[in-house]
N, C-alpha and C positions, 0 to 999 in steps of 0.2 A: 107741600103739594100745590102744583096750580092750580090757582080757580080759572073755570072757564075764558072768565074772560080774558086774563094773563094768557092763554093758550093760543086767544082769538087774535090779537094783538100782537104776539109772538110770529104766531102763521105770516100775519098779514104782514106784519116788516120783513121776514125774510124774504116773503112772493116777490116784494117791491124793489128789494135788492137785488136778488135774482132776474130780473128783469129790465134792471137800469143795467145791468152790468151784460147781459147778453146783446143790448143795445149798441153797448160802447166796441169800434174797433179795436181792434191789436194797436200802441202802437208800435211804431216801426223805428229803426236804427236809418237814418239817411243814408252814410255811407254803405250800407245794405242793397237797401234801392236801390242807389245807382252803378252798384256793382252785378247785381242780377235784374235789372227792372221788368223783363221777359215774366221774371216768378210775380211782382204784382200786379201787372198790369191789366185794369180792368176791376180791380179789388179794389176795396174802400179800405180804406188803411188811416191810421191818423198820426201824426209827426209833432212834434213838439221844438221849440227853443226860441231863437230871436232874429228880429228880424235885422237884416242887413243892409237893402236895399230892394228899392219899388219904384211902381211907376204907375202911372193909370191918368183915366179922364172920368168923371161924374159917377166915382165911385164900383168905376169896373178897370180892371188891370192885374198885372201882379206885383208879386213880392218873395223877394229870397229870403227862406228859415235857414238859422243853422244850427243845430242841434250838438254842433261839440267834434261834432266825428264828420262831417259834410255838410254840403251846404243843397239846396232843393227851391228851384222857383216854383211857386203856386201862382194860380190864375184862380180867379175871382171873378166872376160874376154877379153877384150877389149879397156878400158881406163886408162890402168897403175894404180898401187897400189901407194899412195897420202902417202906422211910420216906422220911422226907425226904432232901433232899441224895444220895442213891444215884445213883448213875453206872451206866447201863447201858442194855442194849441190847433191846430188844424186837423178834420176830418175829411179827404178825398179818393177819388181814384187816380191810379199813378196811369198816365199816358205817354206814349213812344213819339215821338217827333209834332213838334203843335210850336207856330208861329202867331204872333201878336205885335202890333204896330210894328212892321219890319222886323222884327227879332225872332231866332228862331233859336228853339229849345229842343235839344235830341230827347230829356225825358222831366216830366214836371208834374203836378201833384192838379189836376182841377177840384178844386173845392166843393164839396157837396154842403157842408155844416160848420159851424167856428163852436163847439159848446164853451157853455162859460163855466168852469170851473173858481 
């Protein structure tokens, strides 16, 4: 039988997993995305793989993930542009047509959070 406090402790780790995990996005299949991007956009969605190529000035720019099955530029504002080969995980909302230093992207991932796993 538990004791109390085993019970207390019990509760409490699963609240805290339940909670981290209601936190976390879906994440998503790129070639998805950009096959339907209509179905995310506007949704915080998070994408995983590596990065391929980027560009930016003092820390604000993008950068292309590819996740295996497609590839997805993300803009950044705020969590620095990742070089090449970097493995990680981005959380955004996917938008329809969005231009940056001359370039224009029909659909791209803006960056709300980078977690660190």
């Amino acid at each position: 039988m538990l004791t109390t406090r085993a019970k207390i402790f019990s509760l409490t780790f699963l609240s805290i997993g339940i909670l981290l995990l209601a936190g976390c996005p879906r994440r998503e299949n790129i070639a998805l995305i950009n096959r339907e991007p209509g179905r995310f956009a506007g949704h915080e969605i998070a994408i995983a793989g590596t990065v391929v190529s980027s560009f930016g000035v003092m820390g604000e720019g993008a950068f292309e993930v590819d996740d295996g099955t497609a590839r997805m530029w993300v803009f950044s504002e705020k969590y620095g542009i990742p070089g090449k080969d970097a493995r990680l995980v981005v959380v955004g909302r996917v938008q329809e047509t969005f231009s940056i230093g001359g370039r224009h992207f029909p659909v791209i991932l803006r960056e709300t959070r980078r977690p660190h796993y």
